[in-house]
RODO-527599 format. One line per 4 residues: number of its first residue (from 1); their letters; for each residue x negated, y negated, z negated of N, C-alpha, C. Coordinates in steps of 0.05 Angstrom, whole numbers, plus 5000, padded with zeros to 4 digits. Layout:
N
NUM	A	X Y Z X Y Z X Y Z | ...
//
This chain:
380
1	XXXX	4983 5024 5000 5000 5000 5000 4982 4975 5000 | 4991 4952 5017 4976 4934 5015 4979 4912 4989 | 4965 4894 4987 4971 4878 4965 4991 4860 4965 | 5014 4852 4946 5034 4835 4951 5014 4803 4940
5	XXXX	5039 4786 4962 5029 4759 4962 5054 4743 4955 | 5052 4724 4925 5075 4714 4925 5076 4680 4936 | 5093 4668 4935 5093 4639 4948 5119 4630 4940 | 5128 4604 4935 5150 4598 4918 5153 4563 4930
9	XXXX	5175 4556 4933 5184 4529 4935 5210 4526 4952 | 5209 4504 4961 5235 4497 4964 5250 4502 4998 | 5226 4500 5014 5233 4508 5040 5259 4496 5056 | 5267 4471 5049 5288 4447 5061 5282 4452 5090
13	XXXX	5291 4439 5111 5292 4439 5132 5265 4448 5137 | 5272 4476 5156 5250 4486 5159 5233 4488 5191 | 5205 4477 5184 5186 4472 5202 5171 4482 5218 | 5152 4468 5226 5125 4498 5235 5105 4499 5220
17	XXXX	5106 4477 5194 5088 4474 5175 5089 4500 5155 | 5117 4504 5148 5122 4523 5132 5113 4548 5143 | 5117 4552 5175 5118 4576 5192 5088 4582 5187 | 5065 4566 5181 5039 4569 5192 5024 4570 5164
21	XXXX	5046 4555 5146 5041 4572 5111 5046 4600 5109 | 5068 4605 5127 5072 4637 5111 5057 4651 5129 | 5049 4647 5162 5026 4662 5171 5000 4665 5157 | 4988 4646 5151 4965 4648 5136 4974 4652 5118
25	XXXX	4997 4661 5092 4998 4674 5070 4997 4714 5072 | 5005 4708 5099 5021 4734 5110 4988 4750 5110 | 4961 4731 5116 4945 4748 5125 4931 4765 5096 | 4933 4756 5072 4927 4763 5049 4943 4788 5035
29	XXXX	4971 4795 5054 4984 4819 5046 5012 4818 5045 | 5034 4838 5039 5060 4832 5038 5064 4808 5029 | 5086 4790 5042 5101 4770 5026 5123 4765 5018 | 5125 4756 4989 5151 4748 4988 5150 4722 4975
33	XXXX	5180 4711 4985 5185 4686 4983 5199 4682 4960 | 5189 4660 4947 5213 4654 4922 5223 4628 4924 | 5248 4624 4934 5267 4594 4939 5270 4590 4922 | 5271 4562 4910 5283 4545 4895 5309 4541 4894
37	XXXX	5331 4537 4870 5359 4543 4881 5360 4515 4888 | 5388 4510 4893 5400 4476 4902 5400 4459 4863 | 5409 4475 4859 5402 4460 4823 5381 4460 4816 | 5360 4471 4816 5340 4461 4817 5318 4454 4822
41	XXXX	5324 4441 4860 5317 4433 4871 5331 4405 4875 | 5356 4393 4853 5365 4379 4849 5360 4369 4824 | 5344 4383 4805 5333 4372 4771 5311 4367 4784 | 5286 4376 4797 5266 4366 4804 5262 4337 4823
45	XXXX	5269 4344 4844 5273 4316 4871 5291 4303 4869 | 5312 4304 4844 5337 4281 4838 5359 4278 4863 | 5354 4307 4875 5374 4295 4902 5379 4335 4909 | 5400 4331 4929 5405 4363 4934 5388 4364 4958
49	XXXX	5378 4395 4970 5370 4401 4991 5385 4384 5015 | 5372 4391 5044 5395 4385 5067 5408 4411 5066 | 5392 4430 5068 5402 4461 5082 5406 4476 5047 | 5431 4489 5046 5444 4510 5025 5422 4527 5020
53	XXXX	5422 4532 4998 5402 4559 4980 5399 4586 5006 | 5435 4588 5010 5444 4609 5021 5439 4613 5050 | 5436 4587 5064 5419 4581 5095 5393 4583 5103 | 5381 4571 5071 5344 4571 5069 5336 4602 5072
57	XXXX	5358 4618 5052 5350 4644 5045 5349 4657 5071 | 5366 4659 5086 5380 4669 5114 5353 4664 5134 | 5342 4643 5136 5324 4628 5157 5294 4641 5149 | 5284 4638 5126 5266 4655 5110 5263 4681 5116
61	XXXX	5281 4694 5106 5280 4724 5110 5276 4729 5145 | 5283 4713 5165 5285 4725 5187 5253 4720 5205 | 5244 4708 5193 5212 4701 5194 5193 4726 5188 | 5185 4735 5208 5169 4753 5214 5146 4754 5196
65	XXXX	5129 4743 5182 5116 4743 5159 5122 4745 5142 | 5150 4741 5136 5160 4753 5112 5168 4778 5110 | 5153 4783 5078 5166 4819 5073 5199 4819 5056 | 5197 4801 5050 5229 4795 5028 5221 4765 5012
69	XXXX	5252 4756 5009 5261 4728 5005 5274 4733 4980 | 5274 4716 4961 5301 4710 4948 5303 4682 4931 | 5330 4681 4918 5334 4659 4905 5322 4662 4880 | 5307 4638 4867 5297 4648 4842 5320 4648 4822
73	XXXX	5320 4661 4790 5342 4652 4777 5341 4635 4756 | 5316 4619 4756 5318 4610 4733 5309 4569 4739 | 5303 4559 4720 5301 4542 4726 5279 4514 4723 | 5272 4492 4734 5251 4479 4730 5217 4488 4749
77	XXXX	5196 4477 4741 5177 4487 4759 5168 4514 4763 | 5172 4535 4744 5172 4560 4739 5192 4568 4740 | 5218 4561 4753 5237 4575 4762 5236 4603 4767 | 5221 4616 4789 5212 4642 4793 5197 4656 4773
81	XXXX	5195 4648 4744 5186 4670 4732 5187 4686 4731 | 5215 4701 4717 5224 4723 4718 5223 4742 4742 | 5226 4734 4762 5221 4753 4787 5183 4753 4794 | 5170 4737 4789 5147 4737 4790 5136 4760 4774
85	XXXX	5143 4765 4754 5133 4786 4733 5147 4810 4737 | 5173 4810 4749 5176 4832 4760 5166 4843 4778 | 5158 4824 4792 5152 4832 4819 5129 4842 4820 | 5100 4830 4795 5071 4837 4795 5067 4833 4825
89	XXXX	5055 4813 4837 5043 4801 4851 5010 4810 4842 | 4987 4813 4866 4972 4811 4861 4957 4783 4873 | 4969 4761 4888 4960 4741 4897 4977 4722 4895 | 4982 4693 4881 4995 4676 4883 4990 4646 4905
93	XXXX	4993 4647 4923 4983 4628 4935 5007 4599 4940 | 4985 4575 4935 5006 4552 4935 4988 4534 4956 | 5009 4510 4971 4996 4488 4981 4986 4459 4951 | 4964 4449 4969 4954 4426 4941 4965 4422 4929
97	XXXX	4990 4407 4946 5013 4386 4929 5035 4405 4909 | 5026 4428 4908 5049 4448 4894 5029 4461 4874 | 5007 4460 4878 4986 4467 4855 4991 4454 4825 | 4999 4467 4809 5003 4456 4778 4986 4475 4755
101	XXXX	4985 4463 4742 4970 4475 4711 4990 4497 4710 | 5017 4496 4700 5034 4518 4689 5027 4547 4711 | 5032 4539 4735 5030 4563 4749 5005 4582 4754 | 4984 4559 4745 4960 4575 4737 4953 4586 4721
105	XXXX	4966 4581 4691 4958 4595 4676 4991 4618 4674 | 5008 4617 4685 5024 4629 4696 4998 4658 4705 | 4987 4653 4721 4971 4672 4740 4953 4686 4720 | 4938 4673 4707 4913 4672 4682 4923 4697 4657
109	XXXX	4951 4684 4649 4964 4704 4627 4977 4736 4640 | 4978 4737 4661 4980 4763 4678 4971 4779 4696 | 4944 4768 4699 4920 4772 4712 4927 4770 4742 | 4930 4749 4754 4933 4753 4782 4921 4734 4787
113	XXXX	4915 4740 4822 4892 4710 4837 4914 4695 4842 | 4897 4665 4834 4916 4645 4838 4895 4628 4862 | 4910 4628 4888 4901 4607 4909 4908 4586 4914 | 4887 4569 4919 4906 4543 4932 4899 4540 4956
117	XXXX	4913 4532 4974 4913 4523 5011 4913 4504 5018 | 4897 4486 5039 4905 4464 5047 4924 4466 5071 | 4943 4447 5069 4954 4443 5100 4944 4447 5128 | 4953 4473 5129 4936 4476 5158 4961 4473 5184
121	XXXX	4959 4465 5199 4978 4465 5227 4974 4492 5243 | 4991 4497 5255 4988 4514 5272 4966 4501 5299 | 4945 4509 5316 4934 4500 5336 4954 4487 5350 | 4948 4470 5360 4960 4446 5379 4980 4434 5368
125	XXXX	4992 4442 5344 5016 4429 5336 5008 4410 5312 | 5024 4385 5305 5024 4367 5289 5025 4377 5261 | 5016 4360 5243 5018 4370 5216 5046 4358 5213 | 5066 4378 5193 5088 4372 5181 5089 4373 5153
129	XXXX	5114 4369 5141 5124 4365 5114 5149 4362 5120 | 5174 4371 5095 5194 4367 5096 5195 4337 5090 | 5186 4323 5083 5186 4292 5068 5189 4275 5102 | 5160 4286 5108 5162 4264 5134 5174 4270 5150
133	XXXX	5197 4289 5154 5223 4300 5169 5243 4278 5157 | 5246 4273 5139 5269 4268 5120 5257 4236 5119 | 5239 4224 5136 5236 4205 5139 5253 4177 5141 | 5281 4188 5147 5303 4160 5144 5299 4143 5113
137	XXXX	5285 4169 5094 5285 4159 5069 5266 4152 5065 | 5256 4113 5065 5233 4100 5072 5234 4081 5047 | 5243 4091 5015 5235 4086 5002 5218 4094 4983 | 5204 4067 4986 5172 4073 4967 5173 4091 4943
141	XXXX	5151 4105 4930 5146 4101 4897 5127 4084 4894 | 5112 4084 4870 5091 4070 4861 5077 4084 4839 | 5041 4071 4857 5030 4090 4826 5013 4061 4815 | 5022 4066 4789 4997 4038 4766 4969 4050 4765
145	XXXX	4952 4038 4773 4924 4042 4767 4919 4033 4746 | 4922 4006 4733 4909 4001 4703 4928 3985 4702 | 4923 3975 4678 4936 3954 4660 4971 3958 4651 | 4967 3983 4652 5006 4003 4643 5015 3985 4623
149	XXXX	5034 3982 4618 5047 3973 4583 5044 3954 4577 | 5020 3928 4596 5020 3902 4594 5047 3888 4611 | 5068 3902 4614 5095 3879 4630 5108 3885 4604 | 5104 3901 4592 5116 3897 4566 5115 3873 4545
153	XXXX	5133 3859 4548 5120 3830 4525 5117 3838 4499 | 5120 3864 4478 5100 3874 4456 5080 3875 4461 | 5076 3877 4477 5038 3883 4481 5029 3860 4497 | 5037 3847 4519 5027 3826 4530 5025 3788 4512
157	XXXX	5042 3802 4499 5046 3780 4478 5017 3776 4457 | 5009 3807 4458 4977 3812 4431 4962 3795 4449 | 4953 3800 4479 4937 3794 4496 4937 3790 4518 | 4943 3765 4539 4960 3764 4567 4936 3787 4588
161	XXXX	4957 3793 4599 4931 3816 4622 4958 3824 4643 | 4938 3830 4660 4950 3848 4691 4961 3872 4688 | 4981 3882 4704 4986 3912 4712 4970 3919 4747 | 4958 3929 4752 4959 3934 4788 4967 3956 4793
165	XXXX	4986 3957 4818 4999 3978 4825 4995 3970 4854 | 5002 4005 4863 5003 4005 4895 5028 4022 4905 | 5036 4014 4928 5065 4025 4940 5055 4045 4955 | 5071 4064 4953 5069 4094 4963 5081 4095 4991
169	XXXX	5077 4093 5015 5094 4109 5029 5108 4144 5019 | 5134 4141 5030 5148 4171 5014 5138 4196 5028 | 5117 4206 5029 5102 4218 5054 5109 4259 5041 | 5105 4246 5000 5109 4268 4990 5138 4256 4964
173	XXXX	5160 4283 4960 5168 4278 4946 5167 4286 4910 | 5153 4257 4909 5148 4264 4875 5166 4276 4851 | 5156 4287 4843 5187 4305 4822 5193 4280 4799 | 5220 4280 4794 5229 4258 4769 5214 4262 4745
177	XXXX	5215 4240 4729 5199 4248 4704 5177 4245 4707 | 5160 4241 4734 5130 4242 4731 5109 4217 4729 | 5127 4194 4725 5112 4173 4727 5110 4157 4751 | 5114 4174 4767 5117 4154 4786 5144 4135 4799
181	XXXX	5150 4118 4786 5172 4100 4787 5197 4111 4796 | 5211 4134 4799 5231 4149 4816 5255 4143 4795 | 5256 4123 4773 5280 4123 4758 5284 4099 4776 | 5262 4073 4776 5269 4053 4796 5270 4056 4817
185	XXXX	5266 4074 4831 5264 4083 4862 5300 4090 4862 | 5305 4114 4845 5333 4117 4844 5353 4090 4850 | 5346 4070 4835 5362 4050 4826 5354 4031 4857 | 5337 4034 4867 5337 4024 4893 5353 4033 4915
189	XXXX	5349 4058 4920 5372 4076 4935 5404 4059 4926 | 5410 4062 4902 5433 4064 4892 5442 4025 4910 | 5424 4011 4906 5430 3975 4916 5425 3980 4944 | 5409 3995 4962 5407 3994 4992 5407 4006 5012
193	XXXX	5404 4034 4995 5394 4060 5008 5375 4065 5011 | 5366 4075 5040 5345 4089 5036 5316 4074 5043 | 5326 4053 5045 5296 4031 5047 5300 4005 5034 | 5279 3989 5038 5282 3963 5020 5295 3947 5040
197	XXXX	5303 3924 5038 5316 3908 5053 5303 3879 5054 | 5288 3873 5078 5277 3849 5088 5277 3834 5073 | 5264 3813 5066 5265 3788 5052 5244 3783 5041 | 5241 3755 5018 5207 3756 5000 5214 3771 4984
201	XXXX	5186 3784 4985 5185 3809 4964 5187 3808 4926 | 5182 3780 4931 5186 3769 4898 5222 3771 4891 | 5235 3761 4912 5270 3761 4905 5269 3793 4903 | 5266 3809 4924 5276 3838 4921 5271 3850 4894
205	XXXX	5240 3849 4890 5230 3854 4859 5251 3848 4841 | 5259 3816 4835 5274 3810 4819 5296 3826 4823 | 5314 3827 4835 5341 3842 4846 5335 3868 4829 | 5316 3879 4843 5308 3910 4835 5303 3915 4802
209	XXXX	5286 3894 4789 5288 3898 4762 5315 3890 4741 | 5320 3873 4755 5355 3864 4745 5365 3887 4744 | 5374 3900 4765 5391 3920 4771 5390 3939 4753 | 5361 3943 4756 5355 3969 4731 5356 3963 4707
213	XXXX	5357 3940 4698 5355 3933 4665 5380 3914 4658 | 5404 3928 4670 5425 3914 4670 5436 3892 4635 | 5448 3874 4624 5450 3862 4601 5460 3885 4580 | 5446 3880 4557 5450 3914 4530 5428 3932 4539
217	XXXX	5412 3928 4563 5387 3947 4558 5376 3949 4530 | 5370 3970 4522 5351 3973 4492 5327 3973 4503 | 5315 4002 4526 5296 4002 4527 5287 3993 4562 | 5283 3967 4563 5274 3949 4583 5250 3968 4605
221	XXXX	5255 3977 4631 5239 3984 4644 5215 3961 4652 | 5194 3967 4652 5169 3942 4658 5180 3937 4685 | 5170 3910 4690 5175 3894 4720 5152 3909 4741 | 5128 3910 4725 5113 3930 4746 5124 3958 4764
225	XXXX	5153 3972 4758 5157 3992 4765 5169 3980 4792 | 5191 3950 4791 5206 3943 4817 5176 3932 4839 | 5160 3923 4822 5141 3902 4839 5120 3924 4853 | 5114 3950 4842 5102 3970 4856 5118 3982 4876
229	XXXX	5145 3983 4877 5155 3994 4893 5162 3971 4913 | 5163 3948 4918 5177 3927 4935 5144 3915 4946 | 5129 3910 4934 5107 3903 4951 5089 3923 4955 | 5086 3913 4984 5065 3932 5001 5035 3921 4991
233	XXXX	5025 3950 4990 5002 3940 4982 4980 3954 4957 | 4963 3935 4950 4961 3927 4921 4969 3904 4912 | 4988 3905 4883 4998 3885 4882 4979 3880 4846 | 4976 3854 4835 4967 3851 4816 4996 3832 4798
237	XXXX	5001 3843 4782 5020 3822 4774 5020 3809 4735 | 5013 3787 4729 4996 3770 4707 5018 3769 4686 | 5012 3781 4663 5041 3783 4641 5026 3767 4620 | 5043 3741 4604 5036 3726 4585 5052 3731 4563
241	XXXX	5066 3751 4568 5090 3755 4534 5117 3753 4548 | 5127 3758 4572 5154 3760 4580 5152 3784 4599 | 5178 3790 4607 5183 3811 4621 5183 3810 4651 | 5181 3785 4659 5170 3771 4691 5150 3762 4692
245	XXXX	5133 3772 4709 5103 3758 4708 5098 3732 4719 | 5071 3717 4708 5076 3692 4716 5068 3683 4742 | 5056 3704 4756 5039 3706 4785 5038 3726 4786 | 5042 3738 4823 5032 3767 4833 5016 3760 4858
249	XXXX	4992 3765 4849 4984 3767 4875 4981 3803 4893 | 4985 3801 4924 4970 3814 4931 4966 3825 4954 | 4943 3852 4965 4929 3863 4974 4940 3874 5003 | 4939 3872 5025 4945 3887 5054 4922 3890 5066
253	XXXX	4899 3891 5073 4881 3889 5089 4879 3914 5085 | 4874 3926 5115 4865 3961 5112 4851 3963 5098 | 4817 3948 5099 4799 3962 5098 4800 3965 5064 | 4811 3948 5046 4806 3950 5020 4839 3980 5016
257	XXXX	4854 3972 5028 4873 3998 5022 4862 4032 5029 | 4848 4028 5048 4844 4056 5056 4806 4062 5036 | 4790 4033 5025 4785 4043 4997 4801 4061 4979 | 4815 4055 4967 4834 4060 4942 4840 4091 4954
261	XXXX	4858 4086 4985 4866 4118 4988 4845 4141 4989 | 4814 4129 4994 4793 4152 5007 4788 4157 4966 | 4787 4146 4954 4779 4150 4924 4799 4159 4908 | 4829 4161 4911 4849 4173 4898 4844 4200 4896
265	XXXX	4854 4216 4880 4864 4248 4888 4888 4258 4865 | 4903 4270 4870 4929 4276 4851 4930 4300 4845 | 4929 4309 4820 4936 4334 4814 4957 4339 4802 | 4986 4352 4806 5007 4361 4790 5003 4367 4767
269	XXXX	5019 4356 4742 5012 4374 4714 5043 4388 4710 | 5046 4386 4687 5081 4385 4674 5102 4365 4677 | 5124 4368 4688 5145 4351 4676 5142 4338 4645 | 5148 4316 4643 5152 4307 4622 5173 4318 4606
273	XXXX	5173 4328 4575 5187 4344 4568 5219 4323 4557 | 5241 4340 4556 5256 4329 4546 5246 4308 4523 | 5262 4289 4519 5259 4269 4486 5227 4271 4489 | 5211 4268 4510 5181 4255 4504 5182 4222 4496
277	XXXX	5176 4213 4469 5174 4192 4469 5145 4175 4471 | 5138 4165 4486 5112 4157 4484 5107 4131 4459 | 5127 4121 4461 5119 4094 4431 5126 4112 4405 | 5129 4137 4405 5131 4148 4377 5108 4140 4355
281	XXXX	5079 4142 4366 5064 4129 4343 5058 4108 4366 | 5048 4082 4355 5041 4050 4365 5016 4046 4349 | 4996 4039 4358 4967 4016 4345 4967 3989 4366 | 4982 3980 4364 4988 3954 4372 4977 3929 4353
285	XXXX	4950 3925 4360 4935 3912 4365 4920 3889 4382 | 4920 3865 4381 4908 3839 4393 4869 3852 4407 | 4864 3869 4394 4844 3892 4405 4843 3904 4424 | 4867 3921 4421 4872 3938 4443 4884 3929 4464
289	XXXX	4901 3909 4463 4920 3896 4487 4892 3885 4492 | 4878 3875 4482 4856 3856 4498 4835 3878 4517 | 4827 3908 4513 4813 3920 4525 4830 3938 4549 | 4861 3936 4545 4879 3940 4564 4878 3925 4591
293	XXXX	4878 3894 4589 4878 3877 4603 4843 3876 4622 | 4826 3872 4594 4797 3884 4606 4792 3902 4631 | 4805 3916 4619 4800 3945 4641 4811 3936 4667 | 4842 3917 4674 4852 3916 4693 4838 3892 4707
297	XXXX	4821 3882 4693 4800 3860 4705 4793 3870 4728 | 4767 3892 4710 4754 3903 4720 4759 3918 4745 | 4779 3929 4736 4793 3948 4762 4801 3930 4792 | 4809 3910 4789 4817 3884 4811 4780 3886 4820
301	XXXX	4769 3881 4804 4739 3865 4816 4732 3886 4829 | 4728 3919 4821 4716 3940 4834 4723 3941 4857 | 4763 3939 4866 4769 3940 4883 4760 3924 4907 | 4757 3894 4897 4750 3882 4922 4723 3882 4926
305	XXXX	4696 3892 4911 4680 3894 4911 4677 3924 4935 | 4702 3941 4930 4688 3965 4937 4668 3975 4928 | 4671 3978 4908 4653 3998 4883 4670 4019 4873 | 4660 4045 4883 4668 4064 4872 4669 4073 4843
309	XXXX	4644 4069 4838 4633 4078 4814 4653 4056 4794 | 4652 4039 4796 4662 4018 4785 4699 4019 4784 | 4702 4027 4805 4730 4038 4805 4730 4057 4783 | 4721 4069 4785 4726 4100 4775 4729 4090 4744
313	XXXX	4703 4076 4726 4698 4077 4708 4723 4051 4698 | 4730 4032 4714 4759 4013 4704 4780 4026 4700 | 4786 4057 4707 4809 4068 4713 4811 4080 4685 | 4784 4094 4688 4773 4113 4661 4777 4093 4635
317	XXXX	4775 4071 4638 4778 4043 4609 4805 4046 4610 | 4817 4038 4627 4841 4028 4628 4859 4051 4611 | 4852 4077 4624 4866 4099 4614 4862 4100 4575 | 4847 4098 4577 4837 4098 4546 4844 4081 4525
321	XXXX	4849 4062 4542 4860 4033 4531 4886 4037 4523 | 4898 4053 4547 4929 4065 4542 4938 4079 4517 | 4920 4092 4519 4920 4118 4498 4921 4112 4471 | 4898 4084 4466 4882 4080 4442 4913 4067 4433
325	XXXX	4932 4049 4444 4962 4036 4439 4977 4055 4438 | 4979 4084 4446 5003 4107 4456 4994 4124 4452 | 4974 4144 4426 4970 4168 4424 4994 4190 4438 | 5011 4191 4435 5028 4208 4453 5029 4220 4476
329	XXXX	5023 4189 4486 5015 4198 4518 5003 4216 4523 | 4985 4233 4509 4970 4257 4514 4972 4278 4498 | 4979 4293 4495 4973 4324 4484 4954 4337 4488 | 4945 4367 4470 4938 4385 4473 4924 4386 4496
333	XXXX	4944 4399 4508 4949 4414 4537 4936 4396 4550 | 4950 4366 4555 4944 4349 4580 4909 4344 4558 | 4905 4348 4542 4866 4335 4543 4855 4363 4560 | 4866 4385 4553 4850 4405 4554 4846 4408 4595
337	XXXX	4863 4392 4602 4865 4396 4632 4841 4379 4640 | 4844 4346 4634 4829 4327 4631 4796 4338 4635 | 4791 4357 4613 4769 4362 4601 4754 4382 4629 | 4781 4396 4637 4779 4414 4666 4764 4394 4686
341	XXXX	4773 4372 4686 4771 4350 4716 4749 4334 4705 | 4731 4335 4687 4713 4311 4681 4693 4309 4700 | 4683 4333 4707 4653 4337 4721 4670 4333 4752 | 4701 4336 4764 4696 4324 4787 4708 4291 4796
345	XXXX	4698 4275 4773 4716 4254 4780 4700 4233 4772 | 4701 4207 4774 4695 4180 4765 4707 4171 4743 | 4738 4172 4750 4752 4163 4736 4773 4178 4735 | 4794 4173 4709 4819 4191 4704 4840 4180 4698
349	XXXX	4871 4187 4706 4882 4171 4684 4916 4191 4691 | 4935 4187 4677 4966 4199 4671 4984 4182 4693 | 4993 4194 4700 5016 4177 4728 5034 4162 4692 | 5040 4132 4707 5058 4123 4691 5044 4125 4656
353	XXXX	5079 4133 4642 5069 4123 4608 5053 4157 4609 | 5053 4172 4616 5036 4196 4605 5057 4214 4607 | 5045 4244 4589 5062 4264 4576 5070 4282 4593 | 5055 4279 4618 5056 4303 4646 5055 4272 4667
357	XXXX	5069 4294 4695 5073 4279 4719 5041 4288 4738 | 5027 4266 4741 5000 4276 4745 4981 4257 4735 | 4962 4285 4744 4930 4274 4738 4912 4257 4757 | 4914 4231 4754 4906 4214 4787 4875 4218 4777
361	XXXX	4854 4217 4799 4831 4223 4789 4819 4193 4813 | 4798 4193 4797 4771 4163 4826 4747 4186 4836 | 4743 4193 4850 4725 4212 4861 4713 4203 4890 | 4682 4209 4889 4674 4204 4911 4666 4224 4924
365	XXXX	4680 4247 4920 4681 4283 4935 4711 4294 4931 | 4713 4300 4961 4741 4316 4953 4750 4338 4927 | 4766 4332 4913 4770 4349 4887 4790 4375 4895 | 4781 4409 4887 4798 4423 4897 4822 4415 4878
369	XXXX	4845 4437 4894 4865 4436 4888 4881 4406 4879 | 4873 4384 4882 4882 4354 4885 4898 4343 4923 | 4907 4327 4924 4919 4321 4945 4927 4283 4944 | 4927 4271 4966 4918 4250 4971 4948 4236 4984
373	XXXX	4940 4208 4984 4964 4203 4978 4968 4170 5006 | 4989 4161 5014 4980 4141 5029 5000 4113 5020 | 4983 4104 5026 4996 4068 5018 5008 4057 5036 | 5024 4039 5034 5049 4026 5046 5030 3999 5059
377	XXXX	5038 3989 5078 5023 3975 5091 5040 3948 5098 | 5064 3956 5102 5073 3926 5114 5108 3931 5099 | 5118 3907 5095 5141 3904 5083 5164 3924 5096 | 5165 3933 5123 5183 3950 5130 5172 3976 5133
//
């Protein structure tokens, strides 16, 4: 008997990207597929499939590399547990952007090889993704490089400082909960649909943070989450103790954007767990807000300097800076991963307030199992 090969995700409108995943899975030994159901593939991506559990399943199975399909039964990123351990797999193979801690040590606690793949195309054909199919949906996320928790006027109030953030084209779709702005992304959809709508990008921002922090908010989303997602770019935006900043400047020029993108790399961790509170313990300090802001200095100057190294190590402050105000933000688990990525990175830091989502890393070598990400360039 040959060796079984397992593979697991969501399989939405299906491609030749997928087709040329399960060929080259197919060459490692039997396969089987494990779908994601429509629930939760609707707790993860905040939205339902296009194509039914029961259609994906149908389309799957009839694919000649496959040895057998099914629906998984359970739920969240390990959905397929239970059939995974039934099944004893002797190979787990994933693409980058599906590579996570859990499913590795998923692999680790049951002794099986755990692979990761890059996107490969079939010869002559284009690279695909379900995302850039599903392209009508041309709204941004956003990831904060430094200065997190300063649009907050508790903390910007200790010490005035920057947030910088950059706009994502939707190229991949980020799972909820991860930090990357997708509660305000939601709330964007909900005012326009599926893109932003023309205008200065300072009104939209405003619109967009209004919207979300409607009057009786308790807990106020930062303005950095609408202003990363509405301006293209890098945007820098200057907090003195209020919840609108007093200036944003920012960044379009390729050559400093496709810096940032050649030095990014993203690694999947955990969902953020139910009731994660990150202000559960606070050291909110005129100290710390001041080495918060520091760091996002620094981080602006590296950028336009184009200094890697310098990047790396503002990201690495900044992150720390976070932490030293938000012990929470990090656990156990998430140092012990950290501690995994030190030797390939510059710099490190938690998508958003922390507590999963991902591991953004500054690297001047491609990092395995990480995946790369692209920036938004012009207002439409």
């Amino acid at each position: 008997m040959g060796k079984k090969v397992f593979v697991s995700g969501c399989f939405d409108l299906l491609h030749s990207g997928h087709i040329a995943f399960f060929q080259q899975a197919a060459q490692y030994g039997d396969l089987y597929v494990a779908l994601g159901s429509d629930a939760t593939v609707y707790q993860l991506k905040g939205r339902l499939p296009v194509v039914s559990e029961d259609e994906r399943l149908y389309s799957i199975k009839a694919i000649r590399y496959v040895t057998d399909a099914f629906i998984s039964r359970g739920s969240g990123l390990l959905d397929f547990e239970a059939e995974f351990r039934e099944l004893k797999p002797d190979i787990f193979l994933v693409n980058a952007d599906g590579n996570t801690p859990e499913k590795d040590a998923l692999c680790r606690e049951v002794g099986v090889e755990y692979m990761v793949l890059e996107r490969t195309p079939f010869p002559g054909l284009p690279a695909r993704s379900t995302t850039s199919l599903r392209r009508v949906d041309q709204m941004p996320y956003r990831i904060d490089l430094a200065g997190g928790w300063l649009d907050q006027p508790f903390v910007s109030s200790l010490h005035p400082g920057s947030v910088l953030t950059i706009s994502l084209e939707p190229t991949i779709a980020f799972n909820e909960r991860s930090g990357m702005a997708t509660s305000t992304r939601n709330r964007a959809i909900e005012l326009w649909g599926l893109r932003l709508p023309p205008g200065d990008p300072e009104q939209i921002a405003k619109v967009l943070f209004s919207y979300d922090n409607p009057p009786g908010t308790r807990a106020v989303s930062g303005s950095q989450d609408a202003i990363g997602i509405v301006y293209p770019g890098l945007a820098r935006a200057h907090y003195t103790g209020s919840y609108w900043p007093d200036c944003i400047d920012h960044l379009t020029d390729n050559a400093t954007l496709q810096f940032i993108e050649n030095a990014l790399w993203l690694i999947p961790l955990k969902m953020r767990p139910d009731g994660y509170d990150p202000l559960g313990v606070q050291h909110l300090t005129p100290a710390n807000a001041q080495a918060l802001a520091d760091a996002a200095d620094a981080c602006w100057e590296a950028i336009l300097a184009r200094d890697i190294r310098a990047f790396g190590a503002a990201v690495r402050a900044s992150f720390q800076a976070q932490v030293a105000l938000f012990p929470n933000s990090v656990d156990a688990e998430i140092s012990r991963f950290i501690d995994e990525h030190r030797g390939d990175a510059l710099g490190w830091k938690l998508s958003g307030a922390g507590g999963g989502g991902y591991l953004i890393l500054v690297s001047d070598q491609p990092v395995k199992q990480a995946f790369r990400i692209n920036i938004r360039r012009t207002l439409e």
